[in-house]
N, C-alpha and C positions, 0 to 999 in steps of 0.2 A: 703686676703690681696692684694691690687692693687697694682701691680708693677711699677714700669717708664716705660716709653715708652709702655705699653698697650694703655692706651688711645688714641694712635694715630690711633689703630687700629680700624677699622671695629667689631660691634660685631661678626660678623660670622668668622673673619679673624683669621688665624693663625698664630705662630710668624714665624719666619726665622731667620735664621743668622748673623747677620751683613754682613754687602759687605763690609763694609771699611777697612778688615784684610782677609787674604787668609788664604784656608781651611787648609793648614801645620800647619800654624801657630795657627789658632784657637785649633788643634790638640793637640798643646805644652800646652796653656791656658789648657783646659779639663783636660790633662792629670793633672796638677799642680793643680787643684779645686779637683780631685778627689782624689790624694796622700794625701791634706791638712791634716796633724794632729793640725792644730791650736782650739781653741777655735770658731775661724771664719776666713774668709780670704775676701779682698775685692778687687779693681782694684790695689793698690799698692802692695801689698802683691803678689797678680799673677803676677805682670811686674815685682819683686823681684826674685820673682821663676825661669821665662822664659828668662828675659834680653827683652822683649819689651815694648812697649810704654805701657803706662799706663792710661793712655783714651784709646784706643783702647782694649786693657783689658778687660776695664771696659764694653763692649758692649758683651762680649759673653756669661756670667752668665744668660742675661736673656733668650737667647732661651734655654741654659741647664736646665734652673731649669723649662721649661716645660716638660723636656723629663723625669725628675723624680729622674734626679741624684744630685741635690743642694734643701736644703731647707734653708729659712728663718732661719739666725743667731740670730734673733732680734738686739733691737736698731738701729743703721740707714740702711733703702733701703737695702743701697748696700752689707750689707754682709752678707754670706750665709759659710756653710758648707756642706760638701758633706752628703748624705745619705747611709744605710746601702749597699745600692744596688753599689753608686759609690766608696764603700770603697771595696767590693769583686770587682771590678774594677781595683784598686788601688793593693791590692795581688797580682793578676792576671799580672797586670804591672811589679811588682818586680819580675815576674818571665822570662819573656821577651817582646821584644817591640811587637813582633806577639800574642802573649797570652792576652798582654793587650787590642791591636784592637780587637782580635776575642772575646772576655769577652763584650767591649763596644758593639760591629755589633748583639752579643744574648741580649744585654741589650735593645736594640731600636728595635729591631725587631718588636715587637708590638704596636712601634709609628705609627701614620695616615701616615708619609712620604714613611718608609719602607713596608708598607701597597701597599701604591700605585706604588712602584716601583714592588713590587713582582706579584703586579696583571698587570702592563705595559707590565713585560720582563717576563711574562709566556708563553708564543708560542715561546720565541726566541728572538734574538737581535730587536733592538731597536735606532735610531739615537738620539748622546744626544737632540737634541733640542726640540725632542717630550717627554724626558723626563723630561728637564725644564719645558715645557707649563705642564706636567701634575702635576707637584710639584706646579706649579703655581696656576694651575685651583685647586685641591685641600688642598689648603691651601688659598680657596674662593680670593686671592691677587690681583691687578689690574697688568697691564705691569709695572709699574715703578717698581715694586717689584721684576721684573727678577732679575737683579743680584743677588739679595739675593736667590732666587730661585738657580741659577747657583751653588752658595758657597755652598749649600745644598747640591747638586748634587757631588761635589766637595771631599766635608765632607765624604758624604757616598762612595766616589771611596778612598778616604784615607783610611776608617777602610776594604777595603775591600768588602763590600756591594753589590758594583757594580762594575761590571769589563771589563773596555773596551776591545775590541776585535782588536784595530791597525787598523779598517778600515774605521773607524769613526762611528762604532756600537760601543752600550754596552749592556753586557748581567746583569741577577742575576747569584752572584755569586755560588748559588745553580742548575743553568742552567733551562731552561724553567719546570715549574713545571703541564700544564694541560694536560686535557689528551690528548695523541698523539702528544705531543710534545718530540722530545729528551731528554732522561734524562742521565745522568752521569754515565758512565758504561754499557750504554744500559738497565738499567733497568725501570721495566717496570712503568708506572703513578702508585702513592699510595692511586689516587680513593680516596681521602678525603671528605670532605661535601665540594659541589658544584663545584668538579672537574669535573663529571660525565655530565653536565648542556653542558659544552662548546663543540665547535667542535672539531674535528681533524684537526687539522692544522701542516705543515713542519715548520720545521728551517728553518730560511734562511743560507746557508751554503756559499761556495765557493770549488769548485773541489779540491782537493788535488791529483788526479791520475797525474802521469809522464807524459807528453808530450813534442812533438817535436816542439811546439810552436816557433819561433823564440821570440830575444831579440827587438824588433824592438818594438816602442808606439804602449800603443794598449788600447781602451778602458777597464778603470778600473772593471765598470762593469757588460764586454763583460760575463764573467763567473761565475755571480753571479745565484743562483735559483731563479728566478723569480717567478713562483709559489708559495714558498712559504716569497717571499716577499710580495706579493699580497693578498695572503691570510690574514694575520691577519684583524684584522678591522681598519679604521682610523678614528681617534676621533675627535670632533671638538678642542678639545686642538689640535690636530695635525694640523690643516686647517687653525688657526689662524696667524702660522706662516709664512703664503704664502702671497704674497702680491696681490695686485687687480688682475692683469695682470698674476701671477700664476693660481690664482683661474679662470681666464677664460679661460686661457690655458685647465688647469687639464678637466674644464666643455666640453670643445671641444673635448677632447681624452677621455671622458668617454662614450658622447654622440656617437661620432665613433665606440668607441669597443661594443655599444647600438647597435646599427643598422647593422655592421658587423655578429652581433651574432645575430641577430633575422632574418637577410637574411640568416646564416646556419640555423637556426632550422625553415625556412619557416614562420616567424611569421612577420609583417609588424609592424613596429614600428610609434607610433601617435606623 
């Protein structure tokens, strides 16, 4: 069954969010698709439930009902009822507002989106906007589709998913998962299929040791680990977001730290 607004897409494209409703708000919409006891519910029905507008409503069922939690009510398009999956959703809510996040964030988890955040923020934090471009890039979408990309990102730091770190990282909520990355307790990588494949790579952290540092400006970050900021790899989703004059920059201090290092290990560089 062809939905609205598919068509505008790309075959290879995936949906997204709306951008014209912030991700709280879509939060209240979900929640109120996934309680429904009706026979069906549509965009009035949800602006009924939440107190919002009702066009704007109407736009958030469609990326739901690809995540697997609404199906086809029949009779018109637009209405849909929750499925068995967003009804243990719905339980789970009536039991509190954190049980109901954490029920939704196991429910998505084996969505493409969640997919590629946990393969992003596997070595360790991560700046949002390389997490956009890769929500972006793998949801095949062009740039105008950021925002909606953004609200995705949004979505998922609501239920929990992901969780920013105050420095303008974010991690998975589960903490870096490959091997030789930090894990939660200090325990040790679980060595899954194709854990074993990646390198050893650090967290990027920040000291927490005591010092006599003065209160005085100081670059923010003077004390971050470099190493293992450096370390991970950077993607061209990441490169995209650089402008001309970045990218010639970055090409200029890679070329440097090129020829630096090949004057230590005696090797002349062409």
């Amino acid at each position: 069954m062809t939905r609205r607004g598919r068509s505008q897409l790309g075959s290879d494209e995936r949906e997204l969010p709306t951008h014209k409703m912030r991700s709280d708000e879509q939060l209240r919409v979900i929640r109120a698709a996934c309680t429904s006891t009706d026979s069906f519910f549509n965009a009035a029905r949800l602006a009924a439930a939440t107190g919002l507008d009702e066009k704007k409503c109407g736009l958030v069922p469609t990326f739901v009902f690809t995540t697997g939690l609404l199906e086809p009510a029949g009779g018109h398009f637009s209405r849909y009822r929750p499925t068995k999956k967003a009804s243990a959703i719905a339980a789970a809510w009536e039991k509190s507002e954190e049980a109901g996040l954490q029920a939704l964030r196991s429910a998505w988890k084996g969505q493409w989106f969640a997919r590629a955040m946990r393969e992003r923020l596997g070595y360790g934090p991560v700046p949002r906007e390389g997490l956009v471009a890769r929500l972006l890039m793998n949801a095949n979408a062009e740039n105008h589709r950021m925002r909606q990309a953004e609200v995705l990102l949004d979505l998922l730091v609501g239920i929990g998913m992901v969780v920013p770190d105050g420095d303008g990282f974010m991690n998975w909520h589960d903490g870096p998962c490959y091997q030789g990355a930090e894990q939660p307790g200090g325990a040790p990588p679980s060595g899954g299929e194709g854990e074993s494949l990646h390198a050893s790579v650090p967290q990027p952290r920040r000291r927490t040791a005591p010092s006599a540092r003065t209160e005085s400006v100081a670059d923010p970050y003077a004390d971050l680990d470099l190493l293992a900021l450096l370390c991970p790899p950077v993607l061209l989703a990441d490169l995209v977001r650089l402008s001309k004059d970045e990218l010639l920059e970055l090409h200029e201090h890679l070329r440097g730290i090129a020829t630096l290092t090949a004057k230590l290990r005696g090797r002349p560089v062409s």
